[in-house]
C-alpha positions in Angstrom: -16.6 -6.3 6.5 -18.3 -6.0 4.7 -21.0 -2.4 2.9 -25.0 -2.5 2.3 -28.5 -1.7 3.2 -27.4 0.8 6.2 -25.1 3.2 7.3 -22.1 2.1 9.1 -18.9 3.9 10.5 -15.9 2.4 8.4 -13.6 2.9 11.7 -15.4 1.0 13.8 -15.6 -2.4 11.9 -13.4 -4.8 13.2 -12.6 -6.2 9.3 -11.5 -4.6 6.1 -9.5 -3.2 4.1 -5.6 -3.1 4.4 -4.5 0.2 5.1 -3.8 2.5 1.7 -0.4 2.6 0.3 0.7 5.3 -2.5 2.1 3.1 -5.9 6.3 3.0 -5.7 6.9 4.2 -9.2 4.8 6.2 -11.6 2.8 3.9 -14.2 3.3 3.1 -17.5 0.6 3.4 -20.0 0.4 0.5 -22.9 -0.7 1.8 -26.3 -4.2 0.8 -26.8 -7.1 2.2 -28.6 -10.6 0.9 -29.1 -12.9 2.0 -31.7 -17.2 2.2 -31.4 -19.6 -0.6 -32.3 -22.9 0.6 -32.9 -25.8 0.2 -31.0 -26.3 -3.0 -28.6 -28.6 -5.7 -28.8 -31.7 -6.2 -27.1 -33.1 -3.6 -25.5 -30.1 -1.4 -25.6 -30.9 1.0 -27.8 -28.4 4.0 -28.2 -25.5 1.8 -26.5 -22.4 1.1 -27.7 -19.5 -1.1 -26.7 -16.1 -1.2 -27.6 -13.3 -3.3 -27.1 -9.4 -2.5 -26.4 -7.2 -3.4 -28.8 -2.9 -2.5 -29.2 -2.1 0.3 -30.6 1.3 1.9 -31.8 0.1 5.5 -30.8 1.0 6.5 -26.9 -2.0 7.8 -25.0 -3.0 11.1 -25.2 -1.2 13.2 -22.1 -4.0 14.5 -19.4 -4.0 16.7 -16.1 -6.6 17.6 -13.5 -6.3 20.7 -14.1 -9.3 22.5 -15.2 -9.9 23.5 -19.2 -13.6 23.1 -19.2 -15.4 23.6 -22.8 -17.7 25.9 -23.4 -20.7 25.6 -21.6 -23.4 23.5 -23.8 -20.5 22.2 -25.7 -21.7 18.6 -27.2 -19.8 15.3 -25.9 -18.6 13.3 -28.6 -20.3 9.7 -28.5 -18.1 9.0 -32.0 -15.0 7.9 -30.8 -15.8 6.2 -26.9 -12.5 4.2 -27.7 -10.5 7.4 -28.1 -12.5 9.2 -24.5 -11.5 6.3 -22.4 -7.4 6.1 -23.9 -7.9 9.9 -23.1 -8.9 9.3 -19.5 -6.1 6.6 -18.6 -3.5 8.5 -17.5 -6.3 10.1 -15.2 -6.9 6.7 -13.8 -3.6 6.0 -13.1 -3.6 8.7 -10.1 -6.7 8.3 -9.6 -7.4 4.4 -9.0 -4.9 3.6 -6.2 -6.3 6.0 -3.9 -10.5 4.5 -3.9 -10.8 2.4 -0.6 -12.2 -0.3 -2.9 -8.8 -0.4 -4.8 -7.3 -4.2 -3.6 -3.9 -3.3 -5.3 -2.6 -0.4 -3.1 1.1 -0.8 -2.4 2.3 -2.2 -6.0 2.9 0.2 -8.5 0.4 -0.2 -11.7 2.0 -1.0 -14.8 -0.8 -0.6 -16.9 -4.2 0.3 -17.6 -6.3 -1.6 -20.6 -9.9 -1.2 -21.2 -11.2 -4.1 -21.4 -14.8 -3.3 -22.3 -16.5 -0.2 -22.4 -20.4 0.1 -23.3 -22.4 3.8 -23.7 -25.5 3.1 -21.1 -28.5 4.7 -23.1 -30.8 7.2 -21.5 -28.9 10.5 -22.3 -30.7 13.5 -23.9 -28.7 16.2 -25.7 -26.3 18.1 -23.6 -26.2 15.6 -21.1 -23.3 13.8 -19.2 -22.5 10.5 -21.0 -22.5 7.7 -18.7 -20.1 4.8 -19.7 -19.7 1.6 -18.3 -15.5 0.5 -18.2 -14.2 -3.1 -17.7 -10.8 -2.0 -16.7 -7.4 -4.9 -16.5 -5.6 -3.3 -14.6 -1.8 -4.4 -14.5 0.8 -4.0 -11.4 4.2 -4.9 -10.3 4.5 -7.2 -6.9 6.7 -6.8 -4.2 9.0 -10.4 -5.7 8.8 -8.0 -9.5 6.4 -10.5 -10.8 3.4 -9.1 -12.8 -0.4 -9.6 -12.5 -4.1 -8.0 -13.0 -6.7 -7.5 -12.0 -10.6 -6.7 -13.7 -12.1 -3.7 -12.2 -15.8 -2.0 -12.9 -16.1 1.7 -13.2 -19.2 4.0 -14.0 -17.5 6.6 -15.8 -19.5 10.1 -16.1 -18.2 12.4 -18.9 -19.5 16.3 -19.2 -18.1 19.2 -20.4 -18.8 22.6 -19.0 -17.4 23.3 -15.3 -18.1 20.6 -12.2 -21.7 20.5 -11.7 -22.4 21.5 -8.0 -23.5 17.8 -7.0 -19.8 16.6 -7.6 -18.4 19.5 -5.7 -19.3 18.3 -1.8 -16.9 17.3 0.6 -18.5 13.5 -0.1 -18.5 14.3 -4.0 -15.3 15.8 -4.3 -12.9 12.3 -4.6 -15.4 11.0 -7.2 -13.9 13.4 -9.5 -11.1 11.8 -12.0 -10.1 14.9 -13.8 -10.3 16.7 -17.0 -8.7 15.6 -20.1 -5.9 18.3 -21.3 -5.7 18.4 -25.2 -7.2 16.7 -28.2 -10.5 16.3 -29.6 -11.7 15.5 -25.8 -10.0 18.3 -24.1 -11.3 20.0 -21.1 -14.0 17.3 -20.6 -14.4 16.1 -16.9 -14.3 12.7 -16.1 -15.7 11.3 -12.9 -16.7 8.4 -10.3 -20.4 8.5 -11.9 -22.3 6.5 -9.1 -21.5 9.4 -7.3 -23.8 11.5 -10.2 -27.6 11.2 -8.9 -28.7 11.3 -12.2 -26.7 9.1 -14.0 -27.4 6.3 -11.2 -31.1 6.7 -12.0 -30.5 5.8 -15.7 -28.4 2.6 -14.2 -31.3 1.7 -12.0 -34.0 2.3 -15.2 -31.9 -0.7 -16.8 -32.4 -3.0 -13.8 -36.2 -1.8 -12.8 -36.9 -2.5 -16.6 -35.3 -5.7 -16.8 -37.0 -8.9 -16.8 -36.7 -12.7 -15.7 -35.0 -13.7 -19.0 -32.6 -10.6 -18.9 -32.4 -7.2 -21.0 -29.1 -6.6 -22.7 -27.2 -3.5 -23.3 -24.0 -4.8 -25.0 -22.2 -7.6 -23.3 -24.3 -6.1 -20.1 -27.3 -8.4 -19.3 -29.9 -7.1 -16.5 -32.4 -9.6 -14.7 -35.1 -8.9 -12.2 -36.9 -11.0 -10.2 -40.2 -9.4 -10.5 -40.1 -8.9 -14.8 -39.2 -5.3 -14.0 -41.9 -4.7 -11.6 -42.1 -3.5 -8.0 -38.4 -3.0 -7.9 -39.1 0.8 -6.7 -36.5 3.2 -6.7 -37.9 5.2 -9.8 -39.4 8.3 -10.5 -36.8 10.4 -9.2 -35.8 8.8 -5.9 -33.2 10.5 -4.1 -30.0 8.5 -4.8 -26.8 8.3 -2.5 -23.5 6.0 -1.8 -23.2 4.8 1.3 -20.5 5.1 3.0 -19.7 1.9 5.0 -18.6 -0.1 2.3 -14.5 -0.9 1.9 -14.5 -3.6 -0.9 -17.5 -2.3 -2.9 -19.6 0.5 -3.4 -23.6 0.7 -2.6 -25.6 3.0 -3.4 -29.4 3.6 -1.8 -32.3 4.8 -3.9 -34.8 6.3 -1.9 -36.1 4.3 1.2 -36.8 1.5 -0.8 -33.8 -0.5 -2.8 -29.8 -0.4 -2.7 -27.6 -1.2 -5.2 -24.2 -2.8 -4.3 -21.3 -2.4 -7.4 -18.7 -5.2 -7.2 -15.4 -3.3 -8.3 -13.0 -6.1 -8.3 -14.6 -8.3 -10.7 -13.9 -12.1 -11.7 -15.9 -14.7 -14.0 -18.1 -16.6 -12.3 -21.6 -16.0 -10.1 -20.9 -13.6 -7.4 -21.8 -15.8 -4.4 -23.7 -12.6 -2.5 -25.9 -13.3 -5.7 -26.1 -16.8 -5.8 -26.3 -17.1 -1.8 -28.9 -14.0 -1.3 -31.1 -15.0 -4.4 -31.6 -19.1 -3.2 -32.3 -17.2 0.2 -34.9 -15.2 -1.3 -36.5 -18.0 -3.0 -36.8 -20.4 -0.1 -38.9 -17.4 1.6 -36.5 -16.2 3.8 -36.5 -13.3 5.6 -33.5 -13.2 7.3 -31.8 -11.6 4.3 -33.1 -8.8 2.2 -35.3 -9.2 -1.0 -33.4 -9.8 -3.9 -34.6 -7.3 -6.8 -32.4 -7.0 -9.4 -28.9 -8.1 -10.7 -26.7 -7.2 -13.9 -23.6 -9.4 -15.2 -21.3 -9.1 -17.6 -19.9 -11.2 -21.0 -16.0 -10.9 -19.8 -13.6 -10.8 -22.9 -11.6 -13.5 -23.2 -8.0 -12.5 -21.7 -4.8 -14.6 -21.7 -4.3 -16.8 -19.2 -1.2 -14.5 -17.7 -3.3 -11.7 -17.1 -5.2 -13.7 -15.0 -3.2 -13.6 -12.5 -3.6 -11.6 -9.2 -1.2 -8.2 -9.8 -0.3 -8.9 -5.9 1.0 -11.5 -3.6 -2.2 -13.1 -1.6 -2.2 -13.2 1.9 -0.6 -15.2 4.4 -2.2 -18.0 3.9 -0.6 -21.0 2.6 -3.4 -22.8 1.2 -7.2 -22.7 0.2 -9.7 -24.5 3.0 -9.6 -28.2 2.4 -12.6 -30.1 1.7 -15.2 -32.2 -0.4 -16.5 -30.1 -2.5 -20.7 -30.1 -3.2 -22.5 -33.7 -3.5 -25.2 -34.4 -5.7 -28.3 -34.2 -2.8 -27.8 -33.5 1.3 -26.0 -36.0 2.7 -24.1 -37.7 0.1 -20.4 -37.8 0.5 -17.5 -37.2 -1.5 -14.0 -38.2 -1.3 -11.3 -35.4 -1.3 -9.7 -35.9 -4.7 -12.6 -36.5 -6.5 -14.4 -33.5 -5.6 -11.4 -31.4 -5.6 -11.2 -32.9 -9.5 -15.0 -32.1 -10.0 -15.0 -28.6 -8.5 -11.8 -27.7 -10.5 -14.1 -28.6 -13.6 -17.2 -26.9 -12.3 -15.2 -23.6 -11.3 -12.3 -23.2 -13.7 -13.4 -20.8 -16.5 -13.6 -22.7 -19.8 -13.2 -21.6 -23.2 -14.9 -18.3 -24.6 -16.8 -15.1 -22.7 -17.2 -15.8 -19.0 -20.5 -14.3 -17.3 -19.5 -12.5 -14.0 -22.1 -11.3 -11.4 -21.3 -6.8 -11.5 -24.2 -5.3 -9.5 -26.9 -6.6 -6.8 -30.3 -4.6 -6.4 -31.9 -5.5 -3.0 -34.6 -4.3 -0.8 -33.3 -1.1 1.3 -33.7 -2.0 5.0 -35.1 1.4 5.9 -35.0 1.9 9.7 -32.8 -0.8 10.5 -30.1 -0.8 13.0 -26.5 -2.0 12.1 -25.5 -4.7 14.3 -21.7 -3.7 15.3 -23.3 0.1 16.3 -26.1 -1.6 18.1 -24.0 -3.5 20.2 -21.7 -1.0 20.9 -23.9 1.5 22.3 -25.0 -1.5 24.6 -21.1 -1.7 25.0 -20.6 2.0 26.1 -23.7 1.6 28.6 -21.9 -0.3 31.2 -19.8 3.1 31.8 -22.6 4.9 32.5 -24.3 3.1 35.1 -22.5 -0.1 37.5 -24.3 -3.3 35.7 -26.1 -5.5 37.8 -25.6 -8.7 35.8 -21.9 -8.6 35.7 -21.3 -11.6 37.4 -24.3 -14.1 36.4 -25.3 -15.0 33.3 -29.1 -13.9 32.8 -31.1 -16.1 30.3 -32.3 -14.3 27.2 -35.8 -13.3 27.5 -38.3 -12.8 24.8 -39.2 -10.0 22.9 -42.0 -7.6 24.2 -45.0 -7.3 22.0 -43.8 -4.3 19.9 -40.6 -6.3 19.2 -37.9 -4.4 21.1 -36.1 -6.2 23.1 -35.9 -5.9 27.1 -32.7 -5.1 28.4 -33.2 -5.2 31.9 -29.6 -4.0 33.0 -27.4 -1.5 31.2 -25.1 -2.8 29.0 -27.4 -5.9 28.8 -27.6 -7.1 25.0 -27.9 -11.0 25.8 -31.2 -11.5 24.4 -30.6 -9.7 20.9 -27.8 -12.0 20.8 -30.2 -15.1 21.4 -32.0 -13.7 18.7 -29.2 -13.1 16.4 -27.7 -16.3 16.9 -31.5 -17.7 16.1 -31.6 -16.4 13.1 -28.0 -17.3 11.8 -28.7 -20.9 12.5 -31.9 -19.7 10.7 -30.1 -19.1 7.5 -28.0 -21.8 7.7 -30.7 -24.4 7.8 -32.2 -22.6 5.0 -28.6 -22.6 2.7 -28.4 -26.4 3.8 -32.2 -26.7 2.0 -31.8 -24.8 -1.0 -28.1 -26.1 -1.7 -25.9 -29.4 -1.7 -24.3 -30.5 1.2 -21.4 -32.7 1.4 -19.7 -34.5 4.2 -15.7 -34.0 5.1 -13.9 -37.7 5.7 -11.1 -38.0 7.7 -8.9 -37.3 4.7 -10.9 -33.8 4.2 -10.7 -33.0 8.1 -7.2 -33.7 8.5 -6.2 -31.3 5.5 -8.1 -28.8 6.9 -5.9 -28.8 10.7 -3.0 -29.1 8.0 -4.1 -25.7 6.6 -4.8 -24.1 9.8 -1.1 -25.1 11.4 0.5 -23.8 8.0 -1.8 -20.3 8.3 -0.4 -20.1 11.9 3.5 -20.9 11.2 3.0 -17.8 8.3 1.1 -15.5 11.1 4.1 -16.5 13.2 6.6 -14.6 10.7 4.6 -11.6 10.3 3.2 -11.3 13.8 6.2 -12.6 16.5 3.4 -12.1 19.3 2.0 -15.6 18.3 5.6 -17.4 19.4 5.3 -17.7 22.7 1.5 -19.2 22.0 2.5 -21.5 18.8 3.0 -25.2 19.9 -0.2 -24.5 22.5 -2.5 -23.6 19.1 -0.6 -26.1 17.2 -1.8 -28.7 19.9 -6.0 -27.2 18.7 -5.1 -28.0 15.5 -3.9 -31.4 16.4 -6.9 -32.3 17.8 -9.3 -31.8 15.3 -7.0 -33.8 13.1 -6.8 -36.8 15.8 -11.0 -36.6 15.7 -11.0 -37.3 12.4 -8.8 -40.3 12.4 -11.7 -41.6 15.0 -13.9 -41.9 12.7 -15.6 -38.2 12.4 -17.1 -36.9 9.6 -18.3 -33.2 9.0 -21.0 -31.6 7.1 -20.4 -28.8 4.7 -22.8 -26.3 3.2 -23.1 -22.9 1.8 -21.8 -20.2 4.2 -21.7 -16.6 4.8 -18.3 -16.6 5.0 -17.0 -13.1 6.3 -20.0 -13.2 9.6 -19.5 -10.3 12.1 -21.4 -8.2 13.5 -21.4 -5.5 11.6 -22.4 -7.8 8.6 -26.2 -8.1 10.3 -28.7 -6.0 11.0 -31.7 -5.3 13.2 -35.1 -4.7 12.1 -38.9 -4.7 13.2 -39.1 -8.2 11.9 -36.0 -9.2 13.6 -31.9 -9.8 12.9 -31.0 -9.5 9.2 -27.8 -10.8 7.8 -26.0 -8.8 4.9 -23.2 -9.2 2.1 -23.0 -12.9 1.2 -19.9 -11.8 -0.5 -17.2 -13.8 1.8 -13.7 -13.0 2.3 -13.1 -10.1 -0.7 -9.3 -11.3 -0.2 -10.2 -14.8 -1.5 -10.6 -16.6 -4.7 -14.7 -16.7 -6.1 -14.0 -20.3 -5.9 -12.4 -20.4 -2.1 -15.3 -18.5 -1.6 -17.9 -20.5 -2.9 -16.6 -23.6 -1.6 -18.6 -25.6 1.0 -17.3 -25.3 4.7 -18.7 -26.2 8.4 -21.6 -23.9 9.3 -19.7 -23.4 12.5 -16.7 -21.4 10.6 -19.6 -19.1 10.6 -20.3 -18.9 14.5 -16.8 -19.0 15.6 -16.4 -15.9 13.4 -19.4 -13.8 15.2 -18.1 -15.2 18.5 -14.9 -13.6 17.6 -16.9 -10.1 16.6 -18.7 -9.6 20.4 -14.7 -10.1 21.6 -14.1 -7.1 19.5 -17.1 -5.1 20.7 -16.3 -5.4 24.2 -12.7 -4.5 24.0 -14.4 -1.2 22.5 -15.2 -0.3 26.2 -11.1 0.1 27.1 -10.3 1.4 23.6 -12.6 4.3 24.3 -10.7 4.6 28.1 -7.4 6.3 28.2 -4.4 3.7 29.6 -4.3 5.8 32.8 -7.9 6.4 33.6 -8.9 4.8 37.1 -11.7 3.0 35.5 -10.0 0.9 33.6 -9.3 -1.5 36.8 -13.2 -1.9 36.9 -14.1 -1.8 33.6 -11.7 -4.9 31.9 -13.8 -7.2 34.3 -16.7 -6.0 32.6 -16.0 -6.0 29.6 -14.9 -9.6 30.0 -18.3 -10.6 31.4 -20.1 -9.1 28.3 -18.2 -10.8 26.1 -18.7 -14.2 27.5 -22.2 -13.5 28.4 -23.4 -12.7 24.5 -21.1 -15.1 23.1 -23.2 -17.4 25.5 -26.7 -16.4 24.2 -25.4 -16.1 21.0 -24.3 -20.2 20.8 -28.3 -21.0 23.0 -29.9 -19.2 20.0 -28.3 -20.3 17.3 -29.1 -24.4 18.9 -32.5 -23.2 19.7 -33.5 -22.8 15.8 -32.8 -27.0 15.6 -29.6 -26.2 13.8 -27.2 -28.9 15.2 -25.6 -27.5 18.7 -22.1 -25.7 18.4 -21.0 -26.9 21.7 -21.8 -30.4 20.6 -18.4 -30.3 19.1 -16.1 -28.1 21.2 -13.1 -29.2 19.1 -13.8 -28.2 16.1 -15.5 -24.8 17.6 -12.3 -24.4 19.5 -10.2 -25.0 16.3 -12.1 -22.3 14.0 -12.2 -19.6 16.4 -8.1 -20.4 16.6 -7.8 -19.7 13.5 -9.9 -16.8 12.8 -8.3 -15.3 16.2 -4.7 -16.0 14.2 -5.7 -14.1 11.2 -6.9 -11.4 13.2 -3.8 -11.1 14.9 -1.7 -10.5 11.5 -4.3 -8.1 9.9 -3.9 -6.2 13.3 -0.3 -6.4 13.1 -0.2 -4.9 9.6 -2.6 -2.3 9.9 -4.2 -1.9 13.2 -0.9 -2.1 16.1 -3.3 -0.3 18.6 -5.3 -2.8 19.0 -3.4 -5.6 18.7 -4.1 -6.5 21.9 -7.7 -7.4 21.2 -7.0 -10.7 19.5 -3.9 -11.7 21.4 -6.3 -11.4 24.5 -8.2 -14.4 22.7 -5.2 -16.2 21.4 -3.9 -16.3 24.9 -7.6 -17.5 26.2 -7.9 -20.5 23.4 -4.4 -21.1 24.1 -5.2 -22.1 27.5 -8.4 -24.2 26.4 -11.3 -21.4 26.5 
C-alpha cells in the first residue's frame, strides 16, 4: 500500500494489510537467556549486543499492570539478556495486535531474541533504548511451524508513563511493565513512538558516513558522510500514520525514516531501487539520505520458514532473471539457476536492509487523496466533460494544474503517467535488463491461470468469468509461441495511487518495497514495466468506485452518478497510458495483450483480498473482471 513521506488515511487505500485476527491459543515461551557483550565496535561506544541462547530456566512471569520503581530508580544496562527474557511474555500479547504484524491469525509459539544491541546516547536516568531482532515462531492453519524475523525499538524506563506515551496515538506503543525480579516495575514500550529516543536513532544515521559506522552487528551509511541529512537539533519527531507493513517516522519538515519490521537477509529493494534512482539524478523519487542494515545471526534452515501459509498464489512470476548489460537475453533455466545462486543466502551472517532515511516531502499531496477529492467533485456540480475525453493540457506557470471541469483530473494523470514511464526508463538505465523467450512468457500465462483457478476457490464470484480470463491468459501464451519476446527490468512492484505523490516539482513515486506478501527475491526479480501500469490503471478503477461507496444504495443519485463514475475512470486511465508513451518509454497500448493479461490478473487478486477482508466492496473489482472478461 504501501507508508512514507506523507500522511495518508489507512481506510482509504485500496491495498494492505489482511484484516487482524486475535492468536487461537495462548503462546508458549522457549527458555532462552542471553547474556551482555561489551561495548560495540566502531563508533559505537557504550553499545552492547547480545545474543539468544537455550536456557533450562522458564522466563520470568510479567503483567501490564503497573508496579513502577521509584521515580529516579537507575535501569540496569548489566544484564540486557535478562530485560528482554523479562519482556517476552509482554510481547506475546503485545505483537499480534501491531498492524505491521504479518502473522495475525496463527497462534505464536515462540518468541527468541535473536539480537539485541544497547543504542548509545543515554545519559544517567534516562530511558534505555534497545534494538531487538526478534524470531518469532507460530503454528499454521495445516499445524506446520515457521518464523519469522522482526525489528523492534524497545524503550525501557522506570518511573510512571511519561506523558508523551500516554496520548490516544501513544497509548498502543506501550508493551507493559515487567512484574517481579531484578527488572520489576520497569515499562517497556514501542520506542519509535519516544521523540527522544528516535533522535538518538537518527544521530546514528546523520553521523554515519559512506563506508558505514557500526554499533554492534548494526552498520549505518549515509550518502552525504553524515552531512546535510537534517533532522537534528531537536526536530520535532512523529510516526506517521499511513503505513500497514512498516512504520515511518518524520523528523521535522525535512527527512523520514521508514523501519522495515518484517525483516529478511538480503538488500531491501526500496533501498536498492530508491538509492540507484537517486544516483542517476532522479527526481521522481525522494532523496535518499541515510540507511542502516543488520549482520543477521545465522539461524537453522527450519526456522527459515514463513510461520504462515502464503497467499493464493501458486507460484512465483516466471522469467529470466537479470542479464549481464540491457538487452542481452537469458534462457529460463539458466537464469532461474543463476538467480537462485545470486539470491539464496549462503553460509555465515546475512546483511539485511532495516531502516531507510529519505528526504521528507514537505507539502506534498498524496496521490489516492488527491484524486479522490477530484472524485467527490463530480457530486457537487453536473461535469461538463462526462461524455468526451478532453486532452491533458499543460501545467500553468506556477505548476498547478488546470482542471477546467469539476471532477476533471485528466491532466495530473498525464503527468503522473509521464513520470512513471520516467522512472522506469531511469531503472532500465541504472539496472540490467533481460529479455523473456517464449519459454519465459508462456510460464508466466501458466502462473497467471493457476493464480486464477486458486482465486476461483476462495472467491466463487470469479466462476461464472473463469474460462473467459482463462482465454486472456491464453493469448499471451499463444504470442509467445509467435515469436515474441519481452523485456524485463526493475519495477516498483506494488504501483497505486496512493504509492505517488504530488509536489511543486511534479508526481513523486514512493515505497519501492513491492508486494510485502512476497519473497525479497519475488520481489526483486525483473518483470514487464507494464505490470506496473496495469496496476495504477487498476488504482483510478478503485478511486472512482469511491463516488457510489460514499452514496447510500437507495439514494436517487446513484442512477446518475455510476455513468460518471465510469467516464472518469476511463478518461484518466486514458491520460494516464498518453503520458506514460509521451516520456519515449515504449507505448502500453502497443501491446494490448499483454496489458490486457496483467490487469486480469491484478483485477483477480483484488477480487480474493476483497473477498477475505473487504466484502463491501467486492463489487469494485468484479466490475473490472466482468469488463476484461468481455475484452476491455
Amino acid at each position: 500500500m504501501s507508508d512514507t513521506s506523507r500522511s495518508r488515511s489507512v481506510t482509504a487505500r485500496h491495498t494492505g494489510a489482511h484484516a487482524a485476527r486475535q492468536p487461537a491459543a495462548a503462546p508458549v515461551l522457549p527458555p532462552t537467556s542471553a547474556s551482555a557483550a561489551g561495548s560495540g565496535a566502531g563508533s559505537g561506544a557504550g553499545s552492547a549486543t547480545t545474543s539468544a541462547a537455550a536456557s533450562a530456566s522458564a522466563p520470568t512471569t510479567a503483567s501490564t499492570t503497573p508496579h513502577p520503581p521509584a521515580a529516579g530508580a537507575p535501569v540496569r544496562v548489566a544484564d540486557l539478556g535478562g530485560l528482554v527474557q523479562d519482556t517476552l511474555p509482554l510481547l506475546c500479547e503485545w505483537l499480534p495486535r501491531q498492524r505491521w504484524f504479518a502473522g495475525k491469525g496463527h497462534p505464536v509459539t515462540a518468541i527468541v531474541p535473536a539480537a539485541v544491541t544497547l543504542l548509545p546516547g543515554a545519559s544517567p536516568g534516562d530511558p534505555l533504548l534497545l534494538h531487538l531482532l526478534l524470531r518469532v515462531e507460530q503454528r499454521g492453519l495445516d499445524g506446520s511451524t515457521g518464523s519469522d524475523l522482526y525489528q523492534l525499538l524497545l524503550g525501557a524506563s522506570p518511573g510512571s508513563t511519561p506523558a508523551r506515551l500516554d496520548t490516544e496515538a501513544t497509548r498502543a506503543a506501550v508493551i507493559g511493565r515487567i512484574n517481579g525480579g531484578p527488572h520489576d516495575g520497569l515499562l517497556t514500550y514501542d520506542a519509535a513512538y519516544d521523540e527522544p529516543l528516535t533522535l538518538r536513532l537518527l544521530g546514528l544515521l546523520t553521523t554515519g558516513s559512506p563506508g558505514g559506522a557500526q554499533v554492534g552487528p548494526l552498520r549505518f551509511s549515509s550518502t552525504t558522510g553524515g552531512g546535510g541529512t537534517g533532522g537534528r537539533g531537536g526536530a520535532p519527531a512523529r510516526v506517521g500514520t499511513a503505513e500497514q507493513s512498516n512504520t515511518s517516522i518524520v523528523f521535522g519538515d525535512t527527512s523520514i525514516l521508514k523501519l522495515f519490521r518484517r525483516v529478511s537477509p538480503g538488500l531491501n529493494p526500496d533501498l536498492e531501487l530508491s538509492l540507484a534512482l537517486s544516483r542517476a539524478g532522479s527526481n521522481r523519487v525522494p532523496a535518499t539520505l541515510a540507511w542502516f542494515e543488520s549482520e543477521l545471526p545465522v539461524l537453522p534452515e527450519a526456522d527459515q520458514e514463513p510461520a504462515r501459509p502464503k497467499p493464493a498464489k501458486p507460484g512465483p512470476e516466471a522469467g529470466s532473471e537479470i542479464g549481464s548489460e540491457i538487452g542481452s537475453e537469458i534462457g529460463s533455466e539458466a537464469a532461474a539457476e543463476a538467480a537462485t545462486e545470486a539470491e539464496q543466502p549462503g553460509p555465515g551472517p546475512q546483511l539485511a536492509t532495516l531502516g531507510l532515511l529519505q528526504r521528507y516531502l514537505n507539502g506534498g499531496r498524496d496521490g489516492w487523496e488527491f484524486a479522490l477529492a477530484h472524485v467527490r467533485a463530480l457530486r457537487e456540480d453536473e461535469p461538463q466533460d462526462s461524455h468526451a475525453s478532453q486532452e491533458p493540457r499543460e501545467t500553468q506557470q506556477d505548476g498547478q494544474p488546470i482542471d477546467a471541469a469539476p471532477g476533471n483530473f485528466s491532466a495530473e494523470s498525464f503527468l503522473l503517467g509521464r513520470s512513471t514511464a520516467e522512472v522506469h526508463l531511469a531503472l532500465a538505465r541504472a539496472l540490467p535488463v533481460s529479455i523473456l523467450g517464449r519459454a519465459d512468457v508462456e510460464a508466466l500465462a501458466t502462473t497467471m491461470a493457476l493464480r486464477l483457478d486458486a482465486a476461483a476457490l476462495v472467491a466463487p464470484a470469479l466462476k461464472p468469468y473463469q474460462e473467459q480470463l482463462h482465454a486472456i491468459f491464453r493469448a499471451l501464451a499463444e504470442s509467445a509461441r509467435d515469436g515474441r519476446r519481452l523485456r524485463a527490468q526493475r519495477i516498483h512492484g506494488d504501483l497505486h495511487l496512493g504509492q505517488s505523490m504530488r509536489t511543486g516539482r511534479g508526481w513523486v513515486l514512493l515505497d519501492f518495497e513491492g508486494e510485502p506478501a512476497k519473497s525479497l527475491a519475488e520481489r526483486r526479480r525483473p518483470q514487464p514495466a507494464v505490470r506496473d501500469v496495469a496496476a495504477m490503471l487498476r488504482s483510478f478503477d478503485y478511486a472512482a468506485a469511491h463516488l457510489l461507496a460514499e452514496v447510500a444504495e437507495e439514494d436517487p443519485q446513484r442512477a446518475r452518478l455510476a455513468p460518471l463514475a465510469a467516464a472518469w475512470a476511463a478518461r484518466n486511465r486514458e491520460a494516464f497510458l498518453a503520458g506514460y508513451a509521451a516520456a519515449g518509454a515504449e507505448d502500453p497500448t502497443a501491446d494490448p495483450v499483454l496489458l490486457h493479461a496483467l490487469e486480469t490478473d491484478k483485477a483477480v487478486y483484488e477480487v480474493v483480498y476483497e473477498a477475505r477482508n473487504r466484502p463491501d466492496w467486492l463489487p469494485i473489482p468484479l466490475s473490472a473482471i466482468a469488463r476484461l472478461a468481455q475484452g476491455g
